[in-house]
C-alpha positions as CSV (number, residue, x, y, z in Angstrom):
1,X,4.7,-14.7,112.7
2,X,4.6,-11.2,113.1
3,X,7.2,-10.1,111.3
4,X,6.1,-12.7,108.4
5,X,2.9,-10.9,108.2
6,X,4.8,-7.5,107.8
7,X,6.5,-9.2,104.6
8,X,3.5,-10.3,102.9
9,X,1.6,-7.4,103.1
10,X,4.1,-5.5,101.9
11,X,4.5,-7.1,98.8
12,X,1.1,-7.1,98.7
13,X,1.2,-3.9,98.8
14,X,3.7,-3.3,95.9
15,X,1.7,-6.3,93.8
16,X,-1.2,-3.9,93.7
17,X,0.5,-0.6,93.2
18,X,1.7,-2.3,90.0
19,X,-1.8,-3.5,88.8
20,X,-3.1,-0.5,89.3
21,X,-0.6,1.5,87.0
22,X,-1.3,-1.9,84.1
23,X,-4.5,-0.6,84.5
24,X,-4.5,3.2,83.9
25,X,-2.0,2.7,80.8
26,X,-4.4,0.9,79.3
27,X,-6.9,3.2,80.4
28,X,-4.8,5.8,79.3
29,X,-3.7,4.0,75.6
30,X,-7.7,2.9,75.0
31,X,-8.4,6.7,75.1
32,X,-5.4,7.3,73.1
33,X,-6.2,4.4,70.5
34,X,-9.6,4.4,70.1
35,X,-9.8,8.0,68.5
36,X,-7.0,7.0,66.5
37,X,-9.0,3.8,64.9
38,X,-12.4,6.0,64.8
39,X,-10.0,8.8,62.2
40,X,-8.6,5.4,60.4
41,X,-11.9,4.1,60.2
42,X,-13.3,7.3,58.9
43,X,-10.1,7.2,56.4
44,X,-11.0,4.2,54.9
45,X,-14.8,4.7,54.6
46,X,-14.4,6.1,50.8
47,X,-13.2,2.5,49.7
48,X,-16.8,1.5,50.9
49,X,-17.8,3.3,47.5
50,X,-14.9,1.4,45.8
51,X,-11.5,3.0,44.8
52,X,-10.9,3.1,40.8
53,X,-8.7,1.0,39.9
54,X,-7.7,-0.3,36.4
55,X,-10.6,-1.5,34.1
56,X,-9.8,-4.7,32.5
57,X,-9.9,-5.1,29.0
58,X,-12.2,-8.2,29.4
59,X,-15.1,-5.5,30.0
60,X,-14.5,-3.7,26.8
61,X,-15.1,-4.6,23.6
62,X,-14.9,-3.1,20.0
63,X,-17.0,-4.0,16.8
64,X,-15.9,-4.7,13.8
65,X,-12.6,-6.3,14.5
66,X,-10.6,-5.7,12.9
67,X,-11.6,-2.1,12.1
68,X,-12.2,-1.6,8.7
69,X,-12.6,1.4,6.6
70,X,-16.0,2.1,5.2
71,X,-16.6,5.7,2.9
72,X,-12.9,7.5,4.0
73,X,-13.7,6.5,7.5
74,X,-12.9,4.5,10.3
75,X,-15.9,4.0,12.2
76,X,-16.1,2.1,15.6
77,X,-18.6,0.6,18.1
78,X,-17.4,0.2,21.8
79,X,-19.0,-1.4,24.5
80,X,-18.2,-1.4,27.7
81,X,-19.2,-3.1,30.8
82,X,-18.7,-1.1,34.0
83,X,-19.0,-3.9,36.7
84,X,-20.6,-3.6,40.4
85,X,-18.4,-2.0,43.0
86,X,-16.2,-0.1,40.5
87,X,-17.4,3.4,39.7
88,X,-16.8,5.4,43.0
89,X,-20.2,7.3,43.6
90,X,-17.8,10.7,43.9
91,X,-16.1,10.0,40.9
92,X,-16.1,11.8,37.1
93,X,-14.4,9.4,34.2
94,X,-14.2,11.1,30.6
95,X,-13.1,8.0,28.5
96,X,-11.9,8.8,24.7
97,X,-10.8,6.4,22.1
98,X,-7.6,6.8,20.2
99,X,-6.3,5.2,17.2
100,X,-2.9,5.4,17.1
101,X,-0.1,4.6,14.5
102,X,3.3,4.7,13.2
103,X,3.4,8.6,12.4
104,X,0.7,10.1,15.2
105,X,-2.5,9.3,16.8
106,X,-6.4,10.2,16.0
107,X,-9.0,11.2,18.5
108,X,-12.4,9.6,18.4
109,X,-15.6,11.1,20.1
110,X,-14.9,11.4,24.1
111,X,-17.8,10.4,26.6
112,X,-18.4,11.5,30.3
113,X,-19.9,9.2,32.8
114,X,-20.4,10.3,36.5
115,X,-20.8,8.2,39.6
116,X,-24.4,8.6,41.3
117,X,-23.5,11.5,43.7
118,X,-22.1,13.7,41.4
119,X,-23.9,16.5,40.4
120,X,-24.0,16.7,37.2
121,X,-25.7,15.8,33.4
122,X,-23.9,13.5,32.3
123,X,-24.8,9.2,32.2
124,X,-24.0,7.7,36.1
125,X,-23.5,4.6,36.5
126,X,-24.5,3.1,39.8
127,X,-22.0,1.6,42.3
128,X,-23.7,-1.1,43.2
129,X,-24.6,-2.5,40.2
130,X,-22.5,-1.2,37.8
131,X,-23.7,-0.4,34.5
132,X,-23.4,-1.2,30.2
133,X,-22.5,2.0,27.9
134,X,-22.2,2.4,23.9
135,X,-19.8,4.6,22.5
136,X,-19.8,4.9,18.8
137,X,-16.8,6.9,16.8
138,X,-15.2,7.9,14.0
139,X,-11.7,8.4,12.6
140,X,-10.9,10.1,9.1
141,X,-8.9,7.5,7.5
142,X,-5.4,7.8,6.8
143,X,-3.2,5.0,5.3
144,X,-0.7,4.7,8.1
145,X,-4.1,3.7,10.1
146,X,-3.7,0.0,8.3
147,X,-1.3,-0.8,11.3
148,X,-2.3,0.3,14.2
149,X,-3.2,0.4,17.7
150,X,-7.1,1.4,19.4
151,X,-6.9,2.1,22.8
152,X,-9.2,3.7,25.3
153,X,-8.0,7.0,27.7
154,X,-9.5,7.8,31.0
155,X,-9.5,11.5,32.4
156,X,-11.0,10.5,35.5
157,X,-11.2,12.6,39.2
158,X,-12.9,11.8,42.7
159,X,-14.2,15.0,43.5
160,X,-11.2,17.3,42.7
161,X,-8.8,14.2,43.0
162,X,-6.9,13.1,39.6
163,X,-6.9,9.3,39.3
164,X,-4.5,8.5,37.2
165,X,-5.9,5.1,34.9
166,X,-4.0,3.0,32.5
167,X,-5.0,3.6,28.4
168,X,-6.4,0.2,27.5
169,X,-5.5,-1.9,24.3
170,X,-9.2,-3.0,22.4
171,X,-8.3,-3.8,18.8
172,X,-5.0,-4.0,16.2
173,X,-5.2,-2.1,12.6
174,X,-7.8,-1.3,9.8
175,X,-9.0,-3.9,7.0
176,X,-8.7,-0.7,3.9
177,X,-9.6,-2.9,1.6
178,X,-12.4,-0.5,0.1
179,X,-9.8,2.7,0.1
180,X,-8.4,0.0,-3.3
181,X,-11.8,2.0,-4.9
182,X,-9.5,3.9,-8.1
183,X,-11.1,7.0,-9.8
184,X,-8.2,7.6,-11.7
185,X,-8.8,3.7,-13.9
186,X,-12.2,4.7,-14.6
187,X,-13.1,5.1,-17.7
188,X,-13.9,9.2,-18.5
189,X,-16.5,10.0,-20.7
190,X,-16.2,10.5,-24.2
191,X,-17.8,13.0,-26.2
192,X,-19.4,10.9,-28.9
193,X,-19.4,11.4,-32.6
194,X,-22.8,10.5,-34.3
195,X,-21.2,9.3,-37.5
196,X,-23.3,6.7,-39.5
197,X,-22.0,4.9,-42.0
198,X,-26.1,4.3,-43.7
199,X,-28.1,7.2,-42.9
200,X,-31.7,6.8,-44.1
201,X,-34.3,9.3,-44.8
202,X,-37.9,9.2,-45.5
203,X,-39.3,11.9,-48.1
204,X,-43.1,12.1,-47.8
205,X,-45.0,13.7,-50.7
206,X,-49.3,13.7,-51.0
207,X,-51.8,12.9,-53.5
208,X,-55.7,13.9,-52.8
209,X,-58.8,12.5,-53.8
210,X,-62.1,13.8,-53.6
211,X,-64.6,11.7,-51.8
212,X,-65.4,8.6,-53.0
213,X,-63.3,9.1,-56.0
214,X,-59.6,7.4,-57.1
215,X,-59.4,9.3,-60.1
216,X,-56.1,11.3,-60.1
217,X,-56.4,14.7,-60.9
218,X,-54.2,17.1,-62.7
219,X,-54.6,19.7,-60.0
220,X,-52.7,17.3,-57.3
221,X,-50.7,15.5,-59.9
222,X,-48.8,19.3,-61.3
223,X,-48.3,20.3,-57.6
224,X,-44.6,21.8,-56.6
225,X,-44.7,19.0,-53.9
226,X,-45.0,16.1,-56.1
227,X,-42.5,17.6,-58.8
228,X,-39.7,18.4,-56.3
229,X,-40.5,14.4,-54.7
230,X,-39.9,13.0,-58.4
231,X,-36.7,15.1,-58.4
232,X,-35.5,13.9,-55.2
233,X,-35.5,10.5,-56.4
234,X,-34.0,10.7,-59.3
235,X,-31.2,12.3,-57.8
236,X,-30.8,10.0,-55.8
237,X,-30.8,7.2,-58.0
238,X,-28.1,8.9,-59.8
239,X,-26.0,9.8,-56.7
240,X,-23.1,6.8,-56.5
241,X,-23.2,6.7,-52.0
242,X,-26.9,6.8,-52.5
243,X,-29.9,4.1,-52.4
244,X,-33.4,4.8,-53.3
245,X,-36.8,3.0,-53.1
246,X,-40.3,4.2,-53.1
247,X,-43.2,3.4,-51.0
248,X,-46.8,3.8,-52.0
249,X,-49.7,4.0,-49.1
250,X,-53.3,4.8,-50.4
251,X,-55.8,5.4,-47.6
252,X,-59.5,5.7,-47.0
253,X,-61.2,8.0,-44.9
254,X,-63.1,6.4,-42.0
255,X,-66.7,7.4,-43.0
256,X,-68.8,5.4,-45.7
257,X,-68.0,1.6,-44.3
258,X,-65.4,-0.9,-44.5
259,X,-66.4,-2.8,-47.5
260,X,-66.9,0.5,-49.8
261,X,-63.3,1.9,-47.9
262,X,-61.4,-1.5,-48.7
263,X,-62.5,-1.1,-52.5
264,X,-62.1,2.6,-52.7
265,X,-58.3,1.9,-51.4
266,X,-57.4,-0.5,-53.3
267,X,-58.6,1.7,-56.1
268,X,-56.4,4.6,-55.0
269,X,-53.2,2.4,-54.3
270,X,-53.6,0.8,-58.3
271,X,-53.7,4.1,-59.8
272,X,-51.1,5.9,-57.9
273,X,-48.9,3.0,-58.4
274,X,-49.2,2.8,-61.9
275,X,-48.8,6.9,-62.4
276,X,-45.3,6.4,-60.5
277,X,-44.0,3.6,-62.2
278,X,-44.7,5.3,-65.2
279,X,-42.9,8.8,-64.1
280,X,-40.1,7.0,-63.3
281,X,-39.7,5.1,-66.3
282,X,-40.0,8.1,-68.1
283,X,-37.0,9.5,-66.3
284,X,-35.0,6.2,-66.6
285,X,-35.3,6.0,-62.4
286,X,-35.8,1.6,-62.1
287,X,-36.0,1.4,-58.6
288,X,-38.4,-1.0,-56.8
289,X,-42.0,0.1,-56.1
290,X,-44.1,-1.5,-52.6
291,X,-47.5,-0.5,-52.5
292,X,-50.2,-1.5,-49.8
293,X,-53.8,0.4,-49.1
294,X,-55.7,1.1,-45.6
295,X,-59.0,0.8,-46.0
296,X,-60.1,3.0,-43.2
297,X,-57.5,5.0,-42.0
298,X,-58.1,5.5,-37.8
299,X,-55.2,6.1,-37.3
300,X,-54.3,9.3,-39.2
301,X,-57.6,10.1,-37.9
302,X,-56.8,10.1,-34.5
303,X,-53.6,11.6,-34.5
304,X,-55.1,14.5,-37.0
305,X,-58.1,14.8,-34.4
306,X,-55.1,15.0,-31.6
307,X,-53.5,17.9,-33.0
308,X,-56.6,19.9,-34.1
309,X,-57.7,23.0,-31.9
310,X,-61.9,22.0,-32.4
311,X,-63.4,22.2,-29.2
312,X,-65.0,18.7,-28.7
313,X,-61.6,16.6,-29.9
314,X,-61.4,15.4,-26.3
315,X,-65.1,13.6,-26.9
316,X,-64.3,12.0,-30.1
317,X,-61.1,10.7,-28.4
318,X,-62.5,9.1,-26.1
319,X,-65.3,6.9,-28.4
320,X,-62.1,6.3,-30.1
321,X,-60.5,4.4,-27.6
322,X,-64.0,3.0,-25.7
323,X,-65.1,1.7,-29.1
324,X,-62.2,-1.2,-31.2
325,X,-65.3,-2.3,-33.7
326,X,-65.0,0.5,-36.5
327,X,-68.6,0.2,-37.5
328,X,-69.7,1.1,-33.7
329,X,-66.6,3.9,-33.8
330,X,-67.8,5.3,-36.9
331,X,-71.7,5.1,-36.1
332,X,-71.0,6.9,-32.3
333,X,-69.1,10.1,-34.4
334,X,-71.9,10.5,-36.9
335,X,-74.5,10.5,-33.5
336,X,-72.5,13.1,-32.3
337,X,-74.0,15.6,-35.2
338,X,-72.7,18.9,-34.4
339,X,-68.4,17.2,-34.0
340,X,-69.2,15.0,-37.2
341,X,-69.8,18.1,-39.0
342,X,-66.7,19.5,-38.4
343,X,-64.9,16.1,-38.6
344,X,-66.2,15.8,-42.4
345,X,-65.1,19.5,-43.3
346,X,-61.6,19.8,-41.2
347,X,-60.2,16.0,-41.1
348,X,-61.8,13.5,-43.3
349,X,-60.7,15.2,-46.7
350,X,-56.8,14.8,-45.1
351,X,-57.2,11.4,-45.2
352,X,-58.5,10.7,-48.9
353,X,-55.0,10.4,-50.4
354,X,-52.1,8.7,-51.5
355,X,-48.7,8.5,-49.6
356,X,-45.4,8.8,-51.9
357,X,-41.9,7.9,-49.6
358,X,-39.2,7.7,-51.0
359,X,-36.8,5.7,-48.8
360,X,-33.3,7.1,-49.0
361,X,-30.1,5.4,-48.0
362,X,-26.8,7.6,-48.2
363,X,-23.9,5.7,-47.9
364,X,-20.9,7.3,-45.7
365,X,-17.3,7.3,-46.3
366,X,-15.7,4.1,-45.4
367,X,-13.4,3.7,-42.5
368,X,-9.9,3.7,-44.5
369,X,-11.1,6.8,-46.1
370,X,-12.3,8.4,-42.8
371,X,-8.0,7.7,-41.4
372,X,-6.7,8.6,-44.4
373,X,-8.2,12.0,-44.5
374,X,-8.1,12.7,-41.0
375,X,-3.9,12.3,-41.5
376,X,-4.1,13.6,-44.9
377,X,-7.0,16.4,-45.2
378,X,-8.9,16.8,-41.9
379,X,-11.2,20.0,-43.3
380,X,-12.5,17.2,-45.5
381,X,-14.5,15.4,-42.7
382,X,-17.4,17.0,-41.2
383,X,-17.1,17.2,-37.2
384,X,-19.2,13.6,-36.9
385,X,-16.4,11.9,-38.8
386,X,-13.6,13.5,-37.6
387,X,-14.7,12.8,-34.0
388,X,-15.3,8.9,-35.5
389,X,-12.0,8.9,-37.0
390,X,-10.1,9.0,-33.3
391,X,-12.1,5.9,-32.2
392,X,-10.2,4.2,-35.2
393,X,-7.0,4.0,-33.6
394,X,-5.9,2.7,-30.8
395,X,-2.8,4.8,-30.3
396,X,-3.5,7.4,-27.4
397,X,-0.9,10.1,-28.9
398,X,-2.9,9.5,-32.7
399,X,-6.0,9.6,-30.9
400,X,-5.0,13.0,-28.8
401,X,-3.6,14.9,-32.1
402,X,-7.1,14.0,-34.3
403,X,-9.4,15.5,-31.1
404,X,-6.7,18.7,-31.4
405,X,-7.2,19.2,-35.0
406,X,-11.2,18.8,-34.5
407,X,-10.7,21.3,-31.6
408,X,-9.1,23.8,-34.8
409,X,-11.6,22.8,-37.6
410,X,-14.8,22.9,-34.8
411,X,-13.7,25.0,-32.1
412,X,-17.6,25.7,-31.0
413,X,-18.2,21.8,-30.7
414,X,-17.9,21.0,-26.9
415,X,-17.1,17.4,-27.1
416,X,-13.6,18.3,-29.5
417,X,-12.4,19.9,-25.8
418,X,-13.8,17.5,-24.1
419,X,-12.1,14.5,-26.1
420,X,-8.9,16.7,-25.3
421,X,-9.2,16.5,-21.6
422,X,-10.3,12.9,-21.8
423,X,-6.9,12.0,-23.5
424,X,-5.0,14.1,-20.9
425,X,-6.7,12.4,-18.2
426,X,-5.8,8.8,-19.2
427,X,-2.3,10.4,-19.5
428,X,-2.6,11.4,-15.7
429,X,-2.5,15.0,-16.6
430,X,-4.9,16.0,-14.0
431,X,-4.5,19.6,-14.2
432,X,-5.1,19.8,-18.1
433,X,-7.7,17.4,-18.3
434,X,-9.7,19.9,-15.7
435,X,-9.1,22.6,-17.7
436,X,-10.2,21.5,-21.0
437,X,-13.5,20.0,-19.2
438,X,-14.3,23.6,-18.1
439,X,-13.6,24.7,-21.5
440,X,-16.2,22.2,-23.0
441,X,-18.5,23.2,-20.5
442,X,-18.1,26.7,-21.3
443,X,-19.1,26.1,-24.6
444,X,-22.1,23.6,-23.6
445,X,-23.0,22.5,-20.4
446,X,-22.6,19.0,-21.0
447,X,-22.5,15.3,-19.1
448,X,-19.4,13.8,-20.4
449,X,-17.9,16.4,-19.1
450,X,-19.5,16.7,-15.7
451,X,-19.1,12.9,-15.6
452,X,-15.2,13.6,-16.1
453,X,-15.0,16.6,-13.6
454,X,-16.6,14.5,-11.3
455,X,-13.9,11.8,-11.9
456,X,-11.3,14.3,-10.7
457,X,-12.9,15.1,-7.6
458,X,-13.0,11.7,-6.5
459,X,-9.2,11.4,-6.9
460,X,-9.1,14.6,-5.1
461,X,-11.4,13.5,-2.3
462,X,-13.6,15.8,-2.6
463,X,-16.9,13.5,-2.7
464,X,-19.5,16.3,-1.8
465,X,-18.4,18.0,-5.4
466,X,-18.3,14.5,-6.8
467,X,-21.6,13.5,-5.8
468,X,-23.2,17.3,-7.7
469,X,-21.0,16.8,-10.4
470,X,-22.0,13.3,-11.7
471,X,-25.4,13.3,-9.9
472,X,-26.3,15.7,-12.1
473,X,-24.9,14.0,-15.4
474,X,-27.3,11.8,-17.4
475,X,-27.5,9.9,-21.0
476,X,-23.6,8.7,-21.0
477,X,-22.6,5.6,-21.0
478,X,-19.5,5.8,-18.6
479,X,-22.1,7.4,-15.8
480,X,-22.6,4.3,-14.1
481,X,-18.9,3.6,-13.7
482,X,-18.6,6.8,-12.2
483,X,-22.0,6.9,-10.0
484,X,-20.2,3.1,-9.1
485,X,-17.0,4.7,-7.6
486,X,-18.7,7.7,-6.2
487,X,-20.8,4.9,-4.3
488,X,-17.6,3.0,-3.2
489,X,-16.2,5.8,-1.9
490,X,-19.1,6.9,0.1
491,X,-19.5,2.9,1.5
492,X,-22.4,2.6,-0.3
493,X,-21.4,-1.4,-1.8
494,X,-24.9,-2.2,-2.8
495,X,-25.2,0.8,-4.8
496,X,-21.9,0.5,-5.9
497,X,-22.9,-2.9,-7.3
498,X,-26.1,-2.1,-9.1
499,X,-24.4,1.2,-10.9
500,X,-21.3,-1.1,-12.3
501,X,-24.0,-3.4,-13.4
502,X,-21.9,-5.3,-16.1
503,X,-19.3,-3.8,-15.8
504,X,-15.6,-5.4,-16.3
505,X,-13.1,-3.6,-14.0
506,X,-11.0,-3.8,-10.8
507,X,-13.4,-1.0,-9.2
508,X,-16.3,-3.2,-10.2
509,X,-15.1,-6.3,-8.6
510,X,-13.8,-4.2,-5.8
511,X,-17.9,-3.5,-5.1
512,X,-18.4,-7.1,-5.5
513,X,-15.9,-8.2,-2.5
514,X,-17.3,-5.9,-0.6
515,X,-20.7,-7.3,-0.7
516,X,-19.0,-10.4,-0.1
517,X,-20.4,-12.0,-3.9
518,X,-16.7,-13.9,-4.1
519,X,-17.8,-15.5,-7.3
520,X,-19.2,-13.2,-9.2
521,X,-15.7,-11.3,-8.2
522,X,-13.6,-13.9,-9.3
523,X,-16.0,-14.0,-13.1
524,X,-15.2,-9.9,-13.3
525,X,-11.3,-10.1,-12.5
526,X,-11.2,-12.8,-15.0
527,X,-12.5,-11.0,-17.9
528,X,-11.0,-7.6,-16.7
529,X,-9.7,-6.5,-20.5
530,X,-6.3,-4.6,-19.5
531,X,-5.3,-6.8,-16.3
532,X,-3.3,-4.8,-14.5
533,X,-1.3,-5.2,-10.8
534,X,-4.3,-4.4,-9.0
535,X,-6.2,-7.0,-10.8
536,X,-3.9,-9.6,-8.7
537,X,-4.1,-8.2,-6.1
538,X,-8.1,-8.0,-6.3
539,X,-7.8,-12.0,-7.2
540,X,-5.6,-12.4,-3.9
541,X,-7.8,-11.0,-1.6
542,X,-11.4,-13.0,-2.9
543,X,-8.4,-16.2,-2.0
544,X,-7.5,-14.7,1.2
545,X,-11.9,-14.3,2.1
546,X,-12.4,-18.0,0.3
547,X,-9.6,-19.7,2.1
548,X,-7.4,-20.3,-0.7
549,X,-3.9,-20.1,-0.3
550,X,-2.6,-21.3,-3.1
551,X,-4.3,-18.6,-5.0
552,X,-3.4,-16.1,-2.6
553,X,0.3,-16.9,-2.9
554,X,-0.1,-17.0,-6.7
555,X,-1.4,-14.0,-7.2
556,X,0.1,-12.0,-4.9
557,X,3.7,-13.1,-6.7
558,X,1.6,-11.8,-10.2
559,X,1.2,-8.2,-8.7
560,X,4.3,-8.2,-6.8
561,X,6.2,-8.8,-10.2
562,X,4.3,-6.5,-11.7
563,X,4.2,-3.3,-9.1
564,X,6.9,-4.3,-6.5
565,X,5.7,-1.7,-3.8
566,X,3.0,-4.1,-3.3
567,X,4.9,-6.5,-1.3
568,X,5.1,-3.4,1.2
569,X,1.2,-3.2,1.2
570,X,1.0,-7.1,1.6
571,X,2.6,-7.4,4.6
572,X,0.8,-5.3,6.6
573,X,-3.0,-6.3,4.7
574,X,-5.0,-7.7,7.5
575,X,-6.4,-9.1,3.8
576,X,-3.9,-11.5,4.8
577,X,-2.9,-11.6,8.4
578,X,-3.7,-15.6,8.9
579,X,-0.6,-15.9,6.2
580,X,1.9,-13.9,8.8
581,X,3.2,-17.7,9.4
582,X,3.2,-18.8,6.0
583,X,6.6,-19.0,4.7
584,X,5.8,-19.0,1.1
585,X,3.7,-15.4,2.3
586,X,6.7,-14.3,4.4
587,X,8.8,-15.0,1.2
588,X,7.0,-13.0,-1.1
589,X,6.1,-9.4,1.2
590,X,9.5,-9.1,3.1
C-alpha cells in the first residue's frame, strides 16, 4: 500500500511539474503575442480611414458624349462622384483629364482635392460621406482628336506616400462636325462698279412772280438761269443716248388763303406752260410738257424756314407741325407779328414761282459694246464700265486680265486692286490676294477689302484679327457671309444663322445643322448653285441626324466619287458611327 502510495504521488508530482510549465509558456507567449497584435492593430488602423483604391468609371461621367468641337475647341464637363469610405482623410489626389490620340495627347485643366485632415486650400472631400465635384475643360482642337481616347490621371499621395491609381477611360473621339465651317468657299467681296445703263438727271431752273401776280416778267424770263435751262434741253433732245422731258410746277405762297392761292396757281402754271411750249417750239425741241400747280406751298415753306438762320424758326416749326388745317397754320404765323414780318420779307417771295425740270435720261453703252471695248480699246470705258465689263464674263482668267488693265487705266481706284486680289483668292493664291487687299487699302480704306482680309484670317485661324477685320466692315453685300463664318468658327450657330440669312452655301447649311434646323438644311444644300463634294457630304450628315440611311449611303458615295479622301474622313465621323456595321457604309469608307 505503501509503496503504491509512493507511485502515485510521484506521478503526481511530475503531472503538475508539467502543468505548471503549460502554464508559464502561455504566460510567457500572451506577453509575447499581445504586443505583437496591439503593433498589427495599430498597423492596420489607417484602413479605418479607407485605403485608395481604384475609382470606378461608374462614378465618373463626361458631358457631351461624344465630345464635340465647338469654336476650335474641345470643351468638356466631368463629374465625378467620390463615394463614402474612399477618400483617405490623409490623402492629396490631383486628377487631370487627358485627350489622347493617334499622334500624342492634350492636357486639360488639373484639379486638387484633399481629404479632411490635410492641411491645405484646396476642395476636401469627407471620408465618411464622400462627396460630388465638377471639373470643366478645354482642349485646342486638332484633327487627329476625331479618334480618340479621354481619360482621367490621378497624382495622388497619403501624406508623403505615392499611391499609384489607374488612368480611367470616360469617353471615345470628337463629333468635328462644325471645324466643316470653309472660309476659303466664301464668297470675297467685290469692289463694285456703279455703272448704269439709264442715268437720270433732274435740271431745276426758276421763274418769280410778284405777289399776287402771274404775269411773267422780262426781268426773270432773260435770266442766265433760264437761258442756259432752255439750252440744256435742246441739247439733249438732240443728243442720240439722250431722253428729255420737262416738268412744270407753279406754286403759291402760303399767305392770302386757299381759294385766292388755288386760283393764283393755276394762273401761274397756265402761263409758264404756255411760254415753254412756245420756246421750245421755236427751237424745234417737241418733247412732252406735264404741268401741275400747289396752291399753298407748306412745304417749301417749311423746309426754307428749316434752313434759315432767323432766330424764332424753331417757333414757327413747331405751329407747323401742331397745326394740319392751313387756315389755323397760316392765321397762328400772322399772330406771331414780329416772325410773320420776317417770314413775308425772307421766305414767302421764294415761293411765288414757277418750277422748270427738265428730266434727263442718258442712255449708257450697251453690254456687247461694253466686252468689245474692254478686249478691243479699254481707255474707251470710264472706270464704272470697265469695272462692269468683268462681271460680263464668266471666265475667271477674262475676268482677272479686265481688273488688271483697270488697275493700268485707274491705278488710284481701290476697288481695280481689290478685284485683283479677289480673283487671286478664288484661285487659292493666298499670299497675293493679301497683298493686293493691302494695296487697295492703301489707297482707300475700304470694306470689301477688310471683308476679304478678314476672309484670310479665318483660314489662317487667326479669329481675334478676323473678328476687327470684318467687324469693322459695313455696306457690302458679302459681309454677312463673312460675319456667318466668323460666327461658326467662334461656335456662335445662332448668329451664324441670322448673318447667312438667305444665304445658299455649304457654310450656311453647315450653321443650320448645327442648330439642329435639319430641314431648312436639306432646302439650302439643295439649291447650293456650284454643288460641290462637301455639299454631299453636308446632305449625308442632316441623313445620319434624321435617321436616314439610304440617304446617308447615297450621298456619301456622291462625295466619295467626287473627293476620294473623304472615304478616310467617313470612317472615322462619329457623323456616322451607328453605320460602323453597315455593310453598304463599310463598303464605301474602307
Amino acid at each position: 500500500m505503501d509503496s503504491f502510495k509512493d507511485i502515485d504521488y510521484k506521478d503526481e508530482d511530475e503531472e503538475l511539474r508539467t502543468n505548471n510549465n503549460y502554464q508559464k509558456s502561455i504566460t510567457m507567449n500572451k506577453k509575447i503575442l499581445l504586443p505583437l497584435l496591439a503593433f498589427v492593430a495599430i498597423l492596420a488602423l489607417p484602413s479605418c480611414s479607407g485605403k485608395l483604391k481604384p475609382l470606378s468609371a461608374q462614378y465618373i461621367k463626361a458631358d457631351p458624349q461624344p465630345l464635340e468641337a465647338i469654336g476650335g475647341e474641345v470643351p468638356v464637363t466631368i463629374s465625378v462622384t467620390y463615394p463614402a469610405k474612399w477618400f483617405n482623410k490623409n490623402a492629396t489626389v490631383t486628377v487631370t483629364p487627358v485627350l489622347r490620340y493617334a499622334t500624342g495627347e492634350t492636357w486639360g485643366t488639373a484639379y486638387t482635392y484633399q481629404g479632411e485632415k490635410v492641411k491645405a486650400n484646396n476642395t476636401a472631400i469627407p471620408y465618411g460621406t464622400g462627396g460630388n465635384v465638377t471639373m470643366k475643360s478645354s482642349f485646342k482642337y486638332k484633327p487627329d482628336m476625331k479618334k480618340s481616347e479621354l481619360y482621367l490621371t490621378f497624382d495622388a499621395k497619403i501624406k508623403n506616400k505615392t499611391v499609384k491609381l489607374p488612368d480611367i477611360k470616360i469617353a471615345d473621339g470628337v463629333l468635328a462636325t462644325s471645324e466643316l465651317a470653309d472660309a476659303a468657299t466664301a464668297n470675297p467681296a467685290v469692289g463694285a462698279d456703279k455703272f448704269q445703263r439709264i442715268i437720270k438727271e433732274a435740271h431745276n431752273a426758276n421763274i418769280m412772280f410778284l405777289i399776287q401776280q402771274a404775269e411773267l416778267r422780262s426781268k426773270e424770263l432773260n435770266k442766265e438761269e433760264i437761258k442756259d435751262w432752255k439750252d440744256l434741253v435742246e441739247n439733249a433732245d438732240q443728243t442720240p443716248n439722250q431722253n428729255v422731258s420737262i416738268e412744270v410746277s407753279a406754286y403759291a405762297s402760303p399767305d392770302g388763303g386757299l381759294k385766292l392761292n388755288d386760283a393764283l396757281a393755276e394762273r401761274r402754271e397756265s402761263t409758264t406752260t404756255k411760254y415753254v411750249e412756245r420756246e421750245m417750239k421755236k427751237r424745234k425741241v417737241d418733247v412732252p410738257v406735264d404741268a401741275h400747280y400747289t396752291a399753298q406751298d407748306w412745304d417749301g415753306f417749311q423746309e426754307l424756314v428749316s434752313k434759315s438762320n432767323f432766330q424764332d424758326k424753331d417757333l414757327v416749326l413747331r405751329v407747323l407741325s401742331m397745326y394740319k388745317d392751313t387756315e389755323e397754320r397760316e392765321r397762328e404765323i400772322k399772330n406771331i407779328s414780329t416772325v410773320f414780318s420776317q417770314l413775308a420779307e425772307d421766305i414767302l417771295p421764294q415761293l411765288r414761282r414757277s418750277r422748270l425740270t427738265a428730266n434727263i435720261e442718258i442712255i449708257g453703252k450697251s453690254d456687247e459694246e461694253i466686252t468689245q471695248l474692254a478686249q478691243s480699246n479699254p481707255s474707251a470705258l470710264n472706270v464704272e464700265e470697265i469695272l462692269y465689263a468683268a462681271t460680263l464674263t464668266n471666265n475667271q482668267t477674262d475676268k482677272e486680265a479686265i481688273y488688271m488693265k483697270a488697275s493700268q487705266l485707274y491705278p488710284n481706284d481701290a476697288r481695280t486692286w481689290n478685284n485683283i486680289g479677289m480673283q487671286r483668292f478664288r484661285a487659292g493664291d493666298l499670299a497675293k490676294a493679301q497683298e493686293m487687299f493691302n494695296k487697295a487699302n492703301s489707297i482707300q480704306n475700304n470694306s470689301a477689302s477688310n471683308i476679304n482680309l478678314g476672309l484670310i484670317a479665318l483660314i489662317n485661324g487667326d479669329t481675334n484679327k478676323a473678328q476687327q477685320l470684318i467687324g469693322g466692315a459695313s455696306d457690302a453685300p458679302e459681309l454677312g457671309e463673312a460675319l456667318g463664318i466668323l460666327y461658326l468658327q467662334q461656335g456662335d450657330y445662332a448668329k451664324a444663322v441670322s448673318s447667312f440669312g438667305a444665304a445658299k452655301t455649304n457654310n450656311a447649311a453647315l450653321a443650320q445643322i448645327l442648330t439642329k434646323d435639319y430641314s431648312k438644311a436639306s432646302q439650302t444644300l439643295s439649291a447650293v448653285t456650284n454643288a460641290d463634294a462637301a455639299t454631299d457630304y453636308l446632305k449625308a450628315v442632316v441623313a445620319a441626324r434624321t435617321n436616314d440611311t439610304n440617304g446617308v449611303i447615297d450621298n456619301l458615295k456622291a462625295a466619295i466619287a467626287k473627293k476620294p479622301a473623304l472615304a478616310k474622313e467617313a470612317a472615322i465621323d462619329l457623323e456616322f458611327a451607328k453605320y460602323a456595321t453597315n455593310s453598304s457604309f463599310t463598303g464605301l469608307v474602307k
